[in-house]
C-alpha positions in Angstrom: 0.0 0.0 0.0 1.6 3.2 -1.0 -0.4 5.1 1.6 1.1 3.3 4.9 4.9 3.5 6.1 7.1 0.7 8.0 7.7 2.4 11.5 8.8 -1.0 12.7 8.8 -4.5 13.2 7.7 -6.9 15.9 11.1 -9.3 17.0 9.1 -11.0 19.7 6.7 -11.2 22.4 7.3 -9.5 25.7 6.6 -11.2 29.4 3.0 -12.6 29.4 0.6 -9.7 29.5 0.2 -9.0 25.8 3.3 -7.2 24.8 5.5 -7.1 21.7 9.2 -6.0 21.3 9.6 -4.0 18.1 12.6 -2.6 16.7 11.8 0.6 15.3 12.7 1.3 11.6 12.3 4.8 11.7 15.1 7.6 12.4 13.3 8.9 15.3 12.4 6.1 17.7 10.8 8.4 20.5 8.0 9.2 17.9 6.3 6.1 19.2 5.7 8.2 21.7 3.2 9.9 20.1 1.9 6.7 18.1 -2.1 5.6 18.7 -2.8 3.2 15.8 -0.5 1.5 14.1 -1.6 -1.3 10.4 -0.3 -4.6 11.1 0.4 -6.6 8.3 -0.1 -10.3 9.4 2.0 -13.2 7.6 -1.6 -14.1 5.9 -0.6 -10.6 3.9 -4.2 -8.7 5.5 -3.4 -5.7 7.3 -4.6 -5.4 11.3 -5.5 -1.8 13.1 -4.3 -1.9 15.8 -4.6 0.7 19.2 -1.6 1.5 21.1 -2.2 1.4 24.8 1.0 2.3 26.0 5.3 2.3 25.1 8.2 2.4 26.8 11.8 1.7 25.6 14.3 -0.7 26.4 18.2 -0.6 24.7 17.4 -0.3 21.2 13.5 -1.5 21.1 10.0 -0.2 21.8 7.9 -2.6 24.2 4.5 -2.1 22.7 1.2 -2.8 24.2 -2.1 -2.4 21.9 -5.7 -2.1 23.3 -7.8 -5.3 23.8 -4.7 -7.8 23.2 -4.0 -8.5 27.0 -2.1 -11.9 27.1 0.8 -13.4 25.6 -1.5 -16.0 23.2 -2.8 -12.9 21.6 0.3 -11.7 20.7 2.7 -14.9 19.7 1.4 -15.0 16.1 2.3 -11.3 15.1 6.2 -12.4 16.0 8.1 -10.6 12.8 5.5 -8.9 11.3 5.6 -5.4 10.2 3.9 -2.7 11.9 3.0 0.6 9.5 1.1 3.8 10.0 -0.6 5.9 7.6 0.8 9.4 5.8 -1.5 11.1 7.6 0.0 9.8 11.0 3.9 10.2 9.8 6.3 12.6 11.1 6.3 15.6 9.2 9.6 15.4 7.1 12.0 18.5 7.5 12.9 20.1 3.7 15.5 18.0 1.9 13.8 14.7 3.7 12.3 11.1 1.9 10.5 8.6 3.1 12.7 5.4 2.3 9.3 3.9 0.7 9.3 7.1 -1.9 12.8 6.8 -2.5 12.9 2.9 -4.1 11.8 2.9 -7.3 13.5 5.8 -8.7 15.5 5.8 -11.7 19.0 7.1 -10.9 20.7 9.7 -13.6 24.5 10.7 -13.2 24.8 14.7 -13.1 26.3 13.7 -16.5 23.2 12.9 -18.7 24.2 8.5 -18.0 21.7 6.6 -16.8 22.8 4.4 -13.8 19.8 2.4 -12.9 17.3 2.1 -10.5 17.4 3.0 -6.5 16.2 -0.7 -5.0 17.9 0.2 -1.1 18.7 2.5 1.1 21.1 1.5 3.8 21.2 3.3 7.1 24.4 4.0 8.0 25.8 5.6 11.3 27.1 8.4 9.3 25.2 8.9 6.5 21.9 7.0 4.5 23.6 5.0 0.7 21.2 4.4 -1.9 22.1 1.3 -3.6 22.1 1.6 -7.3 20.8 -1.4 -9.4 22.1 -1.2 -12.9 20.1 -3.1 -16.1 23.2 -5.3 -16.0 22.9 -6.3 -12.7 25.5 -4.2 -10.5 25.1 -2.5 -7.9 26.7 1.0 -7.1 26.7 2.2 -4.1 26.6 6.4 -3.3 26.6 8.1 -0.2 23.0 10.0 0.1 25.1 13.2 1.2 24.6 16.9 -0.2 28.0 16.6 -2.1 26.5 13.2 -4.1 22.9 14.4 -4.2 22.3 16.8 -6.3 18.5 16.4 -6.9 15.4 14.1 -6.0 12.4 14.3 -7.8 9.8 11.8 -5.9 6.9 13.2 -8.5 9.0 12.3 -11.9 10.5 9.3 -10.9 14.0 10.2 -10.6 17.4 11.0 -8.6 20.5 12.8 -9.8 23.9 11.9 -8.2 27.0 13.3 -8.6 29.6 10.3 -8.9 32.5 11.6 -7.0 36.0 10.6 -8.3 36.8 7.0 -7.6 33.7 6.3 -6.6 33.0 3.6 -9.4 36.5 2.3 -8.4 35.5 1.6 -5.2 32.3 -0.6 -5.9 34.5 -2.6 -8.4 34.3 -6.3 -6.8 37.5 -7.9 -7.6 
């Protein structure tokens, strides 16, 4: 559904009164703080709404407790299922900021005019985000998503242009 967006994903079930663990695939974790509904998508493939009831953190998860599911039984089948939320319930984005989801998909152009392929990843690094490039022939080229490399996004035509700093096809040679 192009109108929901992964905010995390349940790793496992959480002492015996109903809750989930659920690492959080979004950049800002504590916005689960604000979270009251969340689309489950069960391993049937139907999607679940679901209430939060309450949150609280522990390490690097969210302990998650939704409304009317009060015991571990209720709970065990949604083990590594995704949890989503609407566009409506996202975090407002900050200017120069994608969604992931809006990002894959896009053809990639060089600042050049050469077409590089298509963007089918973005890994979150500790430094920076890298969009992994998948070329027609099957290679992938990785670029840092930094202001340097990025030189535009257009979510409504369907493309990025990157800037391929020296060496950087040298680099993602594999030898």
């Amino acid at each position: 559904m192009d109108n929901l967006l992964q905010v995390g994903a349940i790793l496992d079930t959480h002492g015996l009164r109903g809750e989930v663990k659920v690492f959080p695939t979004t950049d800002d974790p504590s916005r689960y703080d604000d979270l009251k509904e969340v689309e489950l998508l069960t391993k049937e493939g139907t999607y679940r709404h679901l209430q939060v009831s309450g949150v609280r953190y522990f390490k690097n998860l969210v302990i998650v407790k939704f409304k009317d599911l009060n015991h571990i039984n209720d709970v065990e089948k949604y083990k590594k299922c995704n949890l989503y939320v609407t566009r409506e319930h996202a975090v407002p984005l900050e200017e120069n900021e994608y969604f992931v989801a809006d990002l894959i998909g896009l053809q990639a152009n060089s600042d050049e005019g050469e077409h590089l392929g298509t963007l089918k990843e973005v890994l979150q690094t500790g430094a920076n985000d890298v969009y992994v490039i998948l070329s027609e022939s099957g290679e992938e080229l990785l670029v840092p998503a930094i202001h340097e490399c990025v030189q535009e996004v257009n979510i409504e035509e369907g493309y990025v242009t990157l800037h391929l700093l020296p060496g950087l096809r040298e680099v993602n040679k594999k030898d």
